[in-house]
N, C-alpha and C positions, 0 to 999 in steps of 0.2 A: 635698465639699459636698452630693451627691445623698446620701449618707446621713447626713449632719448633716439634713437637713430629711425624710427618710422618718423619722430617730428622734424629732424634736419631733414630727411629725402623727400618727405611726401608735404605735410603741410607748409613748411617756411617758404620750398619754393612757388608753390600753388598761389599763397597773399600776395606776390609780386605780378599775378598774371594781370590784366586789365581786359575786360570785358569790351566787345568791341561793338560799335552800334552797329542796329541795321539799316546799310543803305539803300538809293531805292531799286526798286523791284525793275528788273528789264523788261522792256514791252514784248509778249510774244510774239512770235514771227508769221505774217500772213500767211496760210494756207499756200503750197504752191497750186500753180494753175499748169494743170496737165492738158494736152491738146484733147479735143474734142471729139476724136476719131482714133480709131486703131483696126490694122487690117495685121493679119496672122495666121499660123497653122497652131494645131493640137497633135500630142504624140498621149496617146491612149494605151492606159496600162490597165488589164481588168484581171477578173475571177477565173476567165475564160480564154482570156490571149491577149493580144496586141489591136491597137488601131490606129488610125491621122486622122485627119480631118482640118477643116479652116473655118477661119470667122470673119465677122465686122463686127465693130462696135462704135454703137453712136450713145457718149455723154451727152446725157438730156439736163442733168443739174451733177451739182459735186456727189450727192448721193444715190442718183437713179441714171442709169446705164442700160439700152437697150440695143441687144445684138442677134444675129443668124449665126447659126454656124452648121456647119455638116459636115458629118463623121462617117467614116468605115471602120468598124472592125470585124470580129470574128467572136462565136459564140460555141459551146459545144457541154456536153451534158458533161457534170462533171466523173462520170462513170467510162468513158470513153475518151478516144485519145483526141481525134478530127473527123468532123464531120460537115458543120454548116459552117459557111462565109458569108453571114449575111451584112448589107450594106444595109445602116441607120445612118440617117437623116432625120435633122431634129432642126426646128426651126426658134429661135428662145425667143419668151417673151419677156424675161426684166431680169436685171442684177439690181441687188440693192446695195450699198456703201455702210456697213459696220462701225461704230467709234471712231466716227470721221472727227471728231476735236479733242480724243481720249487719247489717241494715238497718233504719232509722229507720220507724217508724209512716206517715209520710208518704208513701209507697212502697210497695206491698206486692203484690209479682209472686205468682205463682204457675201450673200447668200445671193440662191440663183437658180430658176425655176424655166423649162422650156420645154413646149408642146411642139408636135407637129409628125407628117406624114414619116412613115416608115418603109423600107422595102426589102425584103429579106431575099437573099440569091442562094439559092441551096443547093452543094454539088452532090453528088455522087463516090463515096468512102471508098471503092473498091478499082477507081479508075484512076488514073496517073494526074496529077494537080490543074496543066495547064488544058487536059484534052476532056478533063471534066467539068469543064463550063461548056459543051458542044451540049452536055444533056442535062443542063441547070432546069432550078424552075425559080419562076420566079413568084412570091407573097407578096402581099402588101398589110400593112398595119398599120396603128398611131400608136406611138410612142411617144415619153417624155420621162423628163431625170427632172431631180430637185438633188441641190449642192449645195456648198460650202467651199471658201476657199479665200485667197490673200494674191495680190498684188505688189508686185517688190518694189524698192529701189528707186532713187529719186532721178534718175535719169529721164530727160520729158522727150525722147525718143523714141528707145525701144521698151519694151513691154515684154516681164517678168512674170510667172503666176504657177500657180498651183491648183488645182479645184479637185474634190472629191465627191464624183456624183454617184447616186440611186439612178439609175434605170429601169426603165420597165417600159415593153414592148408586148401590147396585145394585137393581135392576129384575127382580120374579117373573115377569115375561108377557115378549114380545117387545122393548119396550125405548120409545123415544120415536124419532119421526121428524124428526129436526134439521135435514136437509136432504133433499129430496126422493127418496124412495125410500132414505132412508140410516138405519138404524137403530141407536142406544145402546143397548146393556144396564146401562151406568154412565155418571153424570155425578160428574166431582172437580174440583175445584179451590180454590183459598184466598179467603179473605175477610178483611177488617180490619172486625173489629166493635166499636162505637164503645156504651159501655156506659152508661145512665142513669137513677137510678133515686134510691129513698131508704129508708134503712133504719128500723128501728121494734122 
């Protein structure tokens, strides 16, 4: 009986199906072409605090992207509450284009390496925020971040992103004084920078 009724439901009606050809393949769709240029700001989220910053970027080909950008944020040991403000400035040397024909336009990762001068402004912990840059000092260093990060969105406007950098910042003089009497020759750690801008 159990397989008098699995052959009425399952097999008898399965013989009547008709296998259907394959027809032909659609041509994939060109690559789009995103303008050549993009000018923006960065909102800086780190280990440490907060930062902005702005860019340019000039497409040199569909996979190689070279831009400036420069950042402020704030840096502090993480055993303490506030201390240093110091201003980075990083000048990039290349982005590269990731699975540029693996992945859809709407998407568009890529990696991202940038050197360049540093300057760090360090206030005074014990004085009120705006009256303690009267007694700043100011460092200088080179710094540079290597990232990762993606490109959203098919709009050939405005400009979408994401990037997750490594930084690190060494120090030409004696270094920055974090905590009292304690002194860095380098400050590193990662940031999630949040990308916005619009191309032209």
């Amino acid at each position: 009986m159990h397989r008098l009724i699995f052959l009425i439901l399952f097999i008898i009606p399965t013989s009547f199906l008709i296998a259907q050809e394959i027809g032909e393949l659609v041509p994939p769709k060109p690559p789009l072409e995103f303008p050549s240029n993009a000018l923006g700001f960065d909102l800086l989220i780190g280990e440490s605090g907060f930062g902005f910053g702005g860019f340019y970027r000039r497409q040199l080909s569909t996979k190689f992207t070279v831009f400036g950008d420069v950042s402020i944020s704030e840096a502090k040991d993480e055993r303490e509450i506030e201390y240093v403000d110091p201003y980075g400035q990083t000048f990039t040397v290349a982005q590269f284009r990731l699975f540029e024909n693996e992945l859809t336009d709407n998407l568009r990762p890529y990696i991202n390496a940038g050197v360049g001068p540093t300057i760090a402004l360090t206030t005074p912990y014990e004085e009120e925020f705006f009256r303690a840059f009267s007694y700043s000092q100011t460092h200088y260093a080179v710094g540079g971040y290597a990232g990762f990060g993606a490109n959203f969105g098919l709009d050939q406007k405005s400009l979408i992103g994401i990037n997750v950098r490594y930084y690190y910042t060494q120090f030409l003089d004696e270094g920055v004084e974090i905590l009292t009497g304690k002194y860095h020759k380098q400050l590193s750690g990662f940031f999630i920078t949040l990308n916005f801008g619009f191309m032209y």
